[in-house]
C-alpha positions in Angstrom: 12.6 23.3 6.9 10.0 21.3 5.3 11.1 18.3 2.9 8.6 17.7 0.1 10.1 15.1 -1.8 8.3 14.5 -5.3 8.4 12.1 -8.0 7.6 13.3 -11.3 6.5 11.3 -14.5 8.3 11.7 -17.9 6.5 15.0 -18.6 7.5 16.8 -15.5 4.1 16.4 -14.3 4.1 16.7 -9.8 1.9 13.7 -9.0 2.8 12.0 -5.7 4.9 13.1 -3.1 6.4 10.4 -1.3 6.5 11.9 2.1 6.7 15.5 4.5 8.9 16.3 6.7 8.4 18.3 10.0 11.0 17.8 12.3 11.2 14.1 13.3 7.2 14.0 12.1 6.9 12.7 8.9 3.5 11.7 7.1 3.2 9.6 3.5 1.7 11.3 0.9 1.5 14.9 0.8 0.4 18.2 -1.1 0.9 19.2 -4.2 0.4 22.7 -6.2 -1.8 23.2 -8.5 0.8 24.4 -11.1 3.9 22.7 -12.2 5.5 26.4 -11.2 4.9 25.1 -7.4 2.9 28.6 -7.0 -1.0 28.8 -6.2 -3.7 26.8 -4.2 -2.3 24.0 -2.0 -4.4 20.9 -2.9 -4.5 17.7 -1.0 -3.0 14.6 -2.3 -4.9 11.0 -1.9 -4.0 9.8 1.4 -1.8 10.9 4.5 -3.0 13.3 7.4 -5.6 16.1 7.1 -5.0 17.5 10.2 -1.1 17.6 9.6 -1.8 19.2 6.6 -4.0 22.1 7.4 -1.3 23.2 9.9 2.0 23.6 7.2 0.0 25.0 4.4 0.7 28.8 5.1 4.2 28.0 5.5 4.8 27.2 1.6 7.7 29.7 1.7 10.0 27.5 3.8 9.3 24.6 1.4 12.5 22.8 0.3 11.6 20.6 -2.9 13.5 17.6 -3.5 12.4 16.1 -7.4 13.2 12.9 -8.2 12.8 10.7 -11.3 9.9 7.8 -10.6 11.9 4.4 -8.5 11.0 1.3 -9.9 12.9 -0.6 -7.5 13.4 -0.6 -3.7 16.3 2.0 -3.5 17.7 3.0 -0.4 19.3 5.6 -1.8 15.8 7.0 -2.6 15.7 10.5 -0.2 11.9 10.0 0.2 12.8 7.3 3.1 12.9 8.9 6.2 12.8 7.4 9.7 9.4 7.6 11.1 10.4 6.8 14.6 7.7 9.6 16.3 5.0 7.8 14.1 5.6 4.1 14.6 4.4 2.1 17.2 6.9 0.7 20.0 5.5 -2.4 19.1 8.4 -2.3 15.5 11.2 -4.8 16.1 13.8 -5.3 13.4 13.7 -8.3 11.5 17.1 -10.2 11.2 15.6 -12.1 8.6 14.9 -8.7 6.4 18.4 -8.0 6.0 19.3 -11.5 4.2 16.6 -10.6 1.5 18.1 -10.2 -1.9 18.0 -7.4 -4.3 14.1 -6.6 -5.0 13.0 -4.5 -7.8 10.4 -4.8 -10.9 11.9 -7.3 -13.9 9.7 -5.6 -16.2 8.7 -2.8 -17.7 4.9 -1.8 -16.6 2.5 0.9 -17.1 2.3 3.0 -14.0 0.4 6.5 -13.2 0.5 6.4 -9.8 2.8 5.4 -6.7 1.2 4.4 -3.5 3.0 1.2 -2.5 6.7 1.9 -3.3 7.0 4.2 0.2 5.8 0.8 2.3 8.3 -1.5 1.1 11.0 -0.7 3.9 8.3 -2.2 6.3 7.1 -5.0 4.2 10.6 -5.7 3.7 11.4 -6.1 7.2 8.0 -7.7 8.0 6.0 -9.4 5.6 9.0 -10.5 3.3 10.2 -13.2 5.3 7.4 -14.3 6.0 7.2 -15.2 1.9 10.6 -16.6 2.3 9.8 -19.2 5.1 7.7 -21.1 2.7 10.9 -21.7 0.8 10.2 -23.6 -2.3 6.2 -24.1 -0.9 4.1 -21.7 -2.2 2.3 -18.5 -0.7 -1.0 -17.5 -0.9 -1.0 -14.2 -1.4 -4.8 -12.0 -1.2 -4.8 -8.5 -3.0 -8.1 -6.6 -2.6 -7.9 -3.5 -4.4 -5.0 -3.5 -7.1 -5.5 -0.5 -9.0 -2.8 -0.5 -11.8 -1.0 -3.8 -10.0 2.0 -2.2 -8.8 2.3 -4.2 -5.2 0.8 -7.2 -7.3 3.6 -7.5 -9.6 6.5 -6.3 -7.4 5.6 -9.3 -5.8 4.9 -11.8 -8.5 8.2 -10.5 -10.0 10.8 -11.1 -6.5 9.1 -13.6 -5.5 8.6 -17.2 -7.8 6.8 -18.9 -5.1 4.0 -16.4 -4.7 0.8 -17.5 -6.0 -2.0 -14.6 -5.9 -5.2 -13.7 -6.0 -7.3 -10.7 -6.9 -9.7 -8.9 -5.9 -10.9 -5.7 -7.6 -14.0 -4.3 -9.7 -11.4 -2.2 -11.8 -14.4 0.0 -12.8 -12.0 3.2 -12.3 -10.6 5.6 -14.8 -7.0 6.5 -15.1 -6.5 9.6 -16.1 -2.8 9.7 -18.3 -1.8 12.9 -19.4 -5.1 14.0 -20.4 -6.3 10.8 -21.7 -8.3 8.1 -20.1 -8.2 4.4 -20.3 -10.0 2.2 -18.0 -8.3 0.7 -15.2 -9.1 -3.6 -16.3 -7.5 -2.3 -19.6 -4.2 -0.8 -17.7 -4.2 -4.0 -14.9 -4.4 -6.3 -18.2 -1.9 -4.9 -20.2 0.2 -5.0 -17.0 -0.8 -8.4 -16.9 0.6 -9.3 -20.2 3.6 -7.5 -19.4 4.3 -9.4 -16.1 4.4 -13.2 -18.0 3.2 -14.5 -14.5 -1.0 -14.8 -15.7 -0.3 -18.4 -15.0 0.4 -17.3 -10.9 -2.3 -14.6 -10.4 -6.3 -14.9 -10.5 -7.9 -11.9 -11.1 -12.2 -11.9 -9.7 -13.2 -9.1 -11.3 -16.0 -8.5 -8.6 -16.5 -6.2 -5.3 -14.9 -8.0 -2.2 -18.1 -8.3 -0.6 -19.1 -10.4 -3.2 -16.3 -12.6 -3.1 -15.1 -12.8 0.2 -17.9 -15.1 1.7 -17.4 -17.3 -1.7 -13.7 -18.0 -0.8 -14.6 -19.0 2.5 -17.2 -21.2 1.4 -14.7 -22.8 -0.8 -11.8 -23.4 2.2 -9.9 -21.4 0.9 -6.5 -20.0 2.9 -4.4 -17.3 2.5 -0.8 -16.6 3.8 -0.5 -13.3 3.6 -3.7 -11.1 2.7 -3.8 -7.3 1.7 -6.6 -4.8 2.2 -6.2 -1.9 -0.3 -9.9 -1.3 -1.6 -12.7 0.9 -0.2 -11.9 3.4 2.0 -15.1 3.8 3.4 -15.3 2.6 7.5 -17.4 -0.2 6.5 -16.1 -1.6 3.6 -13.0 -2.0 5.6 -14.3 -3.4 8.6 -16.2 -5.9 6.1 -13.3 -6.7 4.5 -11.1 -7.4 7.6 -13.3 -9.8 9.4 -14.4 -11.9 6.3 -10.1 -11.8 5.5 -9.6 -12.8 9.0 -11.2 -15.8 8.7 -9.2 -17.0 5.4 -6.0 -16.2 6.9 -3.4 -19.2 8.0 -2.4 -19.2 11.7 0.6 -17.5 11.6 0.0 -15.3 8.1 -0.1 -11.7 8.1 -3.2 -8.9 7.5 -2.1 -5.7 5.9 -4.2 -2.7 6.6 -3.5 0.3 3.9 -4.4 3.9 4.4 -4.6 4.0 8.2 -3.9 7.5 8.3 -6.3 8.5 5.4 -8.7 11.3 6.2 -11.4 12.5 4.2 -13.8 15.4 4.9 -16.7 12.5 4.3 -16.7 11.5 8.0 -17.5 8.0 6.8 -14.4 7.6 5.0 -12.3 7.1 7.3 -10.5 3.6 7.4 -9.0 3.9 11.2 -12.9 3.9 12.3 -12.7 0.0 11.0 -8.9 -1.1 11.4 -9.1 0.2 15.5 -11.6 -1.5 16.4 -10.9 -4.6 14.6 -7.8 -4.7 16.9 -9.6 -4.2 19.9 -12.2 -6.7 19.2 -9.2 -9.5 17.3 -6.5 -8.3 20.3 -6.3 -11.8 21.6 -5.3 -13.8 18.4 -3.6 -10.6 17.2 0.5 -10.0 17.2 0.5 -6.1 16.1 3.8 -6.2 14.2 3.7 -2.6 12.8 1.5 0.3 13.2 2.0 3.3 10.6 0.0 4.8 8.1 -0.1 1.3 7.2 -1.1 -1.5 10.1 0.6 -5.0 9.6 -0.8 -7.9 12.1 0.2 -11.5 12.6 -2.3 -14.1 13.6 -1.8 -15.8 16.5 -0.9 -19.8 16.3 -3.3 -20.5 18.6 -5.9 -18.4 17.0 
């Protein structure tokens, strides 16, 4: 049997499945049909495996779909978790610290299209969560590069009132809503707005290459810093060694979209994240290795 499990938006529109399901193999993201009847041309959805892909697309007709209304909140009642034990690296330990987290969900009421961050909270939860927490009442530097609409930006502004973030993102996209489109700054500011926490996040509008080298000029230090933005090989591998060297000792680098594949060759983020870690591996800690890599750098780094 193979689990698709789907979120839908308000107007039964299929826009992001969460996870599939083969066996004890799972993969984040997925397919989706190119009708809302689930009938016709398989497409692929942003992210996940291509290979794992090709191989279950003639077998739509043992398909199980499993719809769900769009989670807000970190649910683990939500079906779209499933243990990923085949896929992560022995390297996972649990986190006693993880389970003494409170409740964490969104306080407000923000303008989402699209889910690519609520699937990773299980592991953020157990890893990079406490790692806000041991600041206590000191504050966290927190480093967003690539933010889209916000959503990891403002779960985090929103559980977390010692969090104090930064930025980084050209927003020059489109979002496309139900056949309209806004621009992207003009969904991230009305999120914004909606979040009351402008005071706690700086926004620099501008590519990361453009920034990056600025911030390090400056001094400046991050805690915990987040590499969500180009997918291309390069970009990545730019951004993870000008992030490495604003990162505390001890603070963590989060690697999206490890397992993204694209048929451009060049887009391929694993080409940059692998051989950052081979070249990093002494003043690396690998704490998690997924479709999303979290590292720790070393004290002595």
């Amino acid at each position: 049997m193979y689990i698709f499990p789907v979120l839908r938006n308000k107007g039964f529109k299929i826009f992001h499945p969460s996870e599939i399901l083969l066996g004890k193999i799972t993969t984040q993201s997925g397919l989706i049909p190119n009708a809302l009847n689930r009938q016709g041309k398989w497409e692929l959805f942003y992210g996940g495996d291509f290979n794992f892909y090709k191989f279950i697309q003639g077998k739509a007709k043992d398909i199980k779909w499993i719809d769900h209304p769009i989670y807000h909140k970190n649910d683990s009642k939500y079906p779209g978790y499933q243990k990923r034990n085949e896929m992560e690296s022995k390297s996972d330990k649990s986190s006693p610290a993880s389970s003494h987290l409170p409740k964490l969900e969104y306080q407000h009421s923000y303008k989402f299209s699209s889910d690519w961050f609520t699937g990773n909270i299980p592991y953020w939860k157990q890893y990079v969560f406490p790692r806000i927490n041991e600041k206590n009442e000191k504050i966290c530097k927190y480093l967003e590069i690539g933010s889209y609409e916000g959503r990891s930006i403002f779960f985090l502004v929103d559980n977390f009132p010692n969090l104090e973030a930064t930025v980084i993102d050209p927003f020059e996209r489109i979002v496309n809503i139900a056949g309209s489109k806004i621009p992207l700054w003009k969904r991230f500011q009305e999120n914004l707005e909606i979040s009351q926490a402008k005071d706690r996040i700086s926004v620099l509008k501008k590519y990361s290459g453009q920034i990056l080298p600025q911030l390090i000029v400056e001094g400046k230090k991050f805690d915990i810093i987040y590499i969500d933005g180009s997918h291309f090989a390069r970009n990545v591998l730019e951004d993870a060694v000008l992030s490495w060297l604003l990162l505390e000792r001890g603070g963590h680098l989060i690697f999206d979209d490890h397992g993204f594949s694209s048929k451009n060759p060049m887009m391929k983020p694993a080409m940059a994240i692998d051989p950052f870690l081979s070249c990093y591996k002494e003043e690396i800690n690998l704490v998690h290795k997924g479709y999303q890599v979290i590292i720790e750098k070393k004290n002595t780094a």
